[in-house]
C-alpha angles and dihedrals in degrees: 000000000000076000098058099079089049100054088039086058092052103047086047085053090047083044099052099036087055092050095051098027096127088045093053086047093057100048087049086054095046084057105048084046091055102045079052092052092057099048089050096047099259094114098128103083093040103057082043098055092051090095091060108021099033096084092056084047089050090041098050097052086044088053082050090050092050104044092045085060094052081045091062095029082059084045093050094048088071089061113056102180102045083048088044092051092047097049082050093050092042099046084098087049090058089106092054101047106060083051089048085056100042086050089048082046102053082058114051099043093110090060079049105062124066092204146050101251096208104042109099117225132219105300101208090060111024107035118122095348111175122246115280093032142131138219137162120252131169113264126175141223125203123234099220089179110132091342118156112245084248089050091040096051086048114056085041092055090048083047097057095035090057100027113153086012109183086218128029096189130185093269091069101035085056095041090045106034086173098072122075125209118239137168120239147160123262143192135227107193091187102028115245133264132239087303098048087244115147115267101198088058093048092055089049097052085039093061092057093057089054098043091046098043088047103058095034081060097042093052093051090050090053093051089049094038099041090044095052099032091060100033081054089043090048115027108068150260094308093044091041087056109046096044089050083054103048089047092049083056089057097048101046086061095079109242101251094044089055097050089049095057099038082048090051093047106038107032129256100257116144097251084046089046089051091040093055099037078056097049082046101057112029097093099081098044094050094045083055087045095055096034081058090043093052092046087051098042089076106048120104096247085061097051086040087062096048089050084044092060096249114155114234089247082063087044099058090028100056090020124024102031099055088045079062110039089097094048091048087048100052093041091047082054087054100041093049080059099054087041104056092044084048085055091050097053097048099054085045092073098042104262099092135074106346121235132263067057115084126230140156091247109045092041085060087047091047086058105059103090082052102045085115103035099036106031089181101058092075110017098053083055094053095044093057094044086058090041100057092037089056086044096054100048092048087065101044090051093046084050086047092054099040110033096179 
């Protein structure tokens, strides 16, 4: 059974790979044109198209990796004991690889989406369509005929960066003379919105924001609450005092209040949004962090260092800080919860993530005038918010539980 979720991720990565492979060959492609432009002096367009075109480039050697590990993990089926001795090798591992696959995850998400999440479709035909259903929409091939390296890379680059574009307009066709304008079918898996913009690939992208909000703010909470809480846990009476203070002022603003008015001083950009989510969150870490280091403080190993000549970095670094590592996991687990529902909130009213950009939040706000025409607008949003939050705290509980 330890075997089922393996071979389950491998089949989805096959599956997936199967169902973009013309998108991941062309990003491949992209790449090995580019790396031949600059040796040839046609550099220019290349390190100018890296704003548009680097995150399929990203995504595409992610998808490699990842399909060169499924790859292994199908390999590996065949041999059961070889797969038995390393499950029982990796049981201790079980905390690092569902990072290692959200992180997997975050980039490949372009590869992911089969539409551009911010490009706005006809809205005659593709506005509010419900879930499982099609429209056609203009999509475009490239003639790669006797085309120069620099001409080639970029029509296939234009090709990948508005792939299943809901509009090929005049513009492009004239920018781009290679690609030539077709109608097609297409499919919305989980219907659009008021834009006629795919919901299926806004949640997607929305999903990153959240991932990769929520653990840039985690990881700066860490750093504060660890800091404090063992500054507060080692150096004295007087430190102990005034950080325990400081922390008890914090945690007398209620949290949303706090955010709202950090948020209204300082800007919503994304850095300023992680950075607040993170002054908003550290206290209870670090109270948990000092309350441990106290407790540690007085055990005989601890006195035997000190006797021994160890420095108090080598003390915190080789004693207290392994002791807390369960309890840091399990509150980090915690804390991305409350994050991520922190970062909701705040782009449901309107002081979050910005739209075109998509976020959990302000696709449930931009929901509201539809609750009772588009269903799906507000309530797939909400499904995956409490998905991943219910996730997230099962597995902090099972990590709780089990340490090991």
């Amino acid at each position: 059974m330890r075997n089922v979720g393996k071979i389950f991720f491998a089949l989805v990565v096959v599956g997936v790979a199967t169902w973009r492979f013309q998108l991941i060959v062309w990003a491949i492609e992209s790449i090995g044109l580019s790396v031949v432009c600059i040796f040839i002096g046609s550099a220019g367009y290349v390190f100018g198209s890296i704003e548009r075109i680097g995150a399929y480039w990203i995504a595409a050697g992610a998808f490699v990796v990842l399909l060169v590990s499924a790859a292994w993990i199908l390999y590996r089926l065949f041999n059961a004991g070889r797969l038995s001795e390393e499950n029982n090798r990796s049981r201790s591992g079980g905390f690092q690889l569902p990072l290692r696959m959200l992180f997997m995850f975050v980039l490949i998400i372009p590869i992911l989406a089969p539409f551009n999440p911010a490009e706005q479709g006809d809205l005659s035909s593709a506005r509010l369509l419900p879930p499982l259903t099609g429209n056609r929409i203009q999509l475009a091939s490239i003639e790669t005929g006797d085309l120069g390296v620099e001409r080639l890379l970029r029509s296939i680059n234009e090709r990948i960066v508005h792939q299943h574009s809901a509009v090929y307009g005049p513009d492009f066709q004239r920018e781009v003379p290679e690609l030539n304008v077709s109608t097609s079918r297409s499919f919305f898996l989980l219907g659009t919105d008021d834009l006629g913009r795919d919901v299926f690939s806004r949640l997607l992208y929305a999903i990153r924001e959240s991932l990769v909000i929520g653990a840039a703010a985690v990881s700066l909470t860490l750093f504060l609450g660890v800091a404090i809480g063992l500054t507060a846990g080692l150096g004295g009476r007087i430190a102990d005092a005034l950080l325990m203070r400081l922390t008890d002022v914090f945690l007398a603003v209620p949290a949303l209040i706090l955010l709202l008015m950090l948020v209204a001083f300082f800007g919503n950009s994304p850095l300023l949004l992680v950075t607040t989510l993170a002054l908003t969150g550290w206290m209870n870490i670090a109270r948990v962090v000092r309350a441990e280091t106290l407790n540690a403080r007085t055990r005989e190993y601890i006195f035997i260092s000190k006797m021994l000549g160890k420095t108090p970095y080598q003390i915190v670094r080789l004693h207290i800080l392994p002791n807390l590592y369960p309890t840091i996991r399990s509150a980090a687990l915690l804390q991305f919860c409350s994050v991520l529902l922190a970062e909701a909130a705040l782009s449901f009213l309107g002081v979050g993530i910005q739209p075109p950009t998509p976020s959990l939040g302000n696709m449930i706000n931009e929901s509201l005038p539809y609750l009772t025409q588009a269903w799906w607008m507000s309530v797939l949003p909400g499904v995956v918010l409490t998905g991943i939050i219910i996730a997230a705290n099962a597995y902090s509980e099972k990590h709780f539980r089990h340490p090991g």
